[in-house]
N, C-alpha and C positions, 0 to 999 in steps of 0.2 A: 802242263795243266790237264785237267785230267776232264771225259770228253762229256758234256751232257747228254745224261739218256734217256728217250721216250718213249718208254712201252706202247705198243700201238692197241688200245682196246677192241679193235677188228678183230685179233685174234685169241681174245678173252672166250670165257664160257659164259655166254651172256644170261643163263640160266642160274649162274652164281656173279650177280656183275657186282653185287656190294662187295663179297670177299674176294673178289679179283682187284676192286681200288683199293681196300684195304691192304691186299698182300702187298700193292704199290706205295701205297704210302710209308706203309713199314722197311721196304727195300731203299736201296742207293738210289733208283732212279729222280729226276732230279723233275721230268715233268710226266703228264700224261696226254699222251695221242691221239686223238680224236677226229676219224676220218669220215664226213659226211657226202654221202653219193648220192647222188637224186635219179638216178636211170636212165640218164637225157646226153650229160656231159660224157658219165661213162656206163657201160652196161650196166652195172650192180646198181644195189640200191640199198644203202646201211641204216643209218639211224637221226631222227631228224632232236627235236629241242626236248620233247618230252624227256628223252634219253639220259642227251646231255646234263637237264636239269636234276638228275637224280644223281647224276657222276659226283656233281659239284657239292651236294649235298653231304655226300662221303669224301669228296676229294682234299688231301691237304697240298698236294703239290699243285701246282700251275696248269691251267688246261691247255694244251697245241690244238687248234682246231685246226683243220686240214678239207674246207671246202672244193671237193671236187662236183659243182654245180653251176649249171648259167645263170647267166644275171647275177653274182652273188651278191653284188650290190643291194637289192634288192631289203637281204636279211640281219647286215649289218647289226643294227641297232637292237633287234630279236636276240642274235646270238651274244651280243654283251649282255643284255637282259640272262639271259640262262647259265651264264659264267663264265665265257671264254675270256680268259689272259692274252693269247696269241691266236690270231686270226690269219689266216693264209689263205689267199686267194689264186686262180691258175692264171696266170698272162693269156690263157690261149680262151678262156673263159669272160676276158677283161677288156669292152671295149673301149671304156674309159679309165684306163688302170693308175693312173695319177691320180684321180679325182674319188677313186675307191680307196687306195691308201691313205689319202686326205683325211676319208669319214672314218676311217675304221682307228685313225690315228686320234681325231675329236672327239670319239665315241671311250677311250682312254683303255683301249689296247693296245698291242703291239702287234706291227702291220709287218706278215711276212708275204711272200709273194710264189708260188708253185710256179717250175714250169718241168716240161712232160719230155722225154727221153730224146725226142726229134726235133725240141726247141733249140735254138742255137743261143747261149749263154751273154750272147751280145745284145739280146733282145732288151737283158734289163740294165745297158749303160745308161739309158734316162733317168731310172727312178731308186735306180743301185742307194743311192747317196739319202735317199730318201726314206727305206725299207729297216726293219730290223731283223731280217730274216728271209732266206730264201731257201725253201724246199727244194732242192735237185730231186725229181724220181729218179728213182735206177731202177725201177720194171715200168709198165705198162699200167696207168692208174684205171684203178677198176674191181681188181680181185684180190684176195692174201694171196701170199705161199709163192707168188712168181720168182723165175728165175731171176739175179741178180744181172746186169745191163753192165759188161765188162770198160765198154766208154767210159762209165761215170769217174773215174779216177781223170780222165783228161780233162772233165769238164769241170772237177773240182779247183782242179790245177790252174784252169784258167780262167772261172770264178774269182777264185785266191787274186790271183792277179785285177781279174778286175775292182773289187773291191781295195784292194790297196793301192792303187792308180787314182780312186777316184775318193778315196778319203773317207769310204764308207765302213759304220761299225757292224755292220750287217752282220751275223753269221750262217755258215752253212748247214745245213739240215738235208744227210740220206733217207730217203724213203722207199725202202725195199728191199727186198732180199738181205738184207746186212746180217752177218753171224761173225763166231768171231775170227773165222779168217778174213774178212775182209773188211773186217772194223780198224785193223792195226794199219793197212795201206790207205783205206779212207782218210783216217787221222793225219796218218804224214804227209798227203796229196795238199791240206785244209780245209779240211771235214770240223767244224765245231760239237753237233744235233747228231746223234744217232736216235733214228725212230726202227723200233725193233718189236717183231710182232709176233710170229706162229717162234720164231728163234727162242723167245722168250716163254710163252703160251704153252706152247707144246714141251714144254720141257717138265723133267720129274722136282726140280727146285728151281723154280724161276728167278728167286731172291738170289740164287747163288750165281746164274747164268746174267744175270742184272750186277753183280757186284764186279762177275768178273771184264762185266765189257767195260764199266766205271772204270777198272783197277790200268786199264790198256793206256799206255803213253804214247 
């Protein structure tokens, strides 16, 4: 099966962000990445609703939102308002993280769950069962461009595991540094979500670096 891909619009030209969703909509990718930082959770600080709401206005694929903020509880309801599909919230972010995926599930998205390079993957055997998604980082959330976090292949692996011990359809989501060497090990570990940013951005045909990560088994 072949892996869904998430352009990260972090690493768009946000001076041209209509023809950056555009070039998305028109490519293989299957959603769009949307990584909101408040300055608090993590250093940086990207883009809040206004943003968003104009994504969605050009967007035909699905929005990944990727809330790296406290309280995100908090915006729930805002951020379905604005368009997100897929809401991801950070465990480490989450002090009622049951009752967060609850709303975000009644608010009629779909409830993924972040967590951060140093989180141990056993954190989410409670709510595993309950999630449609869980972001593994493999850098440090915060900035583009980071190195790729060589662990994340062991923590996919035992992700995998836990998800299939506990009869969850969850799937898994890399978030960082991913290119395509290490999209092909991701996948076989079980990797679902490839979210791929400056790899993509930076490139001289992104449609073409987007077709080829799709084309990987």
């Amino acid at each position: 099966m072949s892996p869904i891909i998430a352009p990260s619009v972090l690493a768009s030209d946000f001076a041209n962000l209509q023809s950056e969703i555009i070039m998305i909509n028109e490519s293989q990718a299957d959603w769009i990445h949307i990584d909101v930082m408040d300055g608090v959770f993590v250093p940086n600080i990207s883009f809040g609703m206004p943003v968003i709401k104009a994504i969605k206005k050009h967007a035909q694929k699905p929005l990944d939102v990727h809330l790296m903020i406290v309280q995100p509880e908090r915006y729930i309801e805002t951020f379905r308002e604005v368009g997100a599909d897929i809401l991801s919230v950070h465990i480490e972010a989450s002090t009622h993280l049951h009752r967060t995926i609850q709303q975000i599930k009644a608010s009629g998205m779909k409830a993924g769950v972040a967590i951060n390079p140093h989180s141990p993957v056993s954190l989410l055997q409670d709510v595993i069962a309950d999630i449609d998604l869980v972001c593994l980082m493999s850098v440090n959330p915060g900035f583009g461009g980071q190195k790729f976090i060589e662990h994340t292949y062991h923590k996919v692996a035992e992700l995998k595991k836990l998800i299939s011990e506990r009869k969850s359809s969850a799937l898994i989501e890399i978030d960082g540094g991913v290119n395509q060497d290490k999209a092909k090990p991701l996948l076989e570990a079980g990797a679902d979500v490839l979210v791929a940013g400056n790899f993509v951005f930076s490139a001289p045909n992104p449609k073409a670096v987007i077709q080829r990560l799709k084309s990987i088994r």
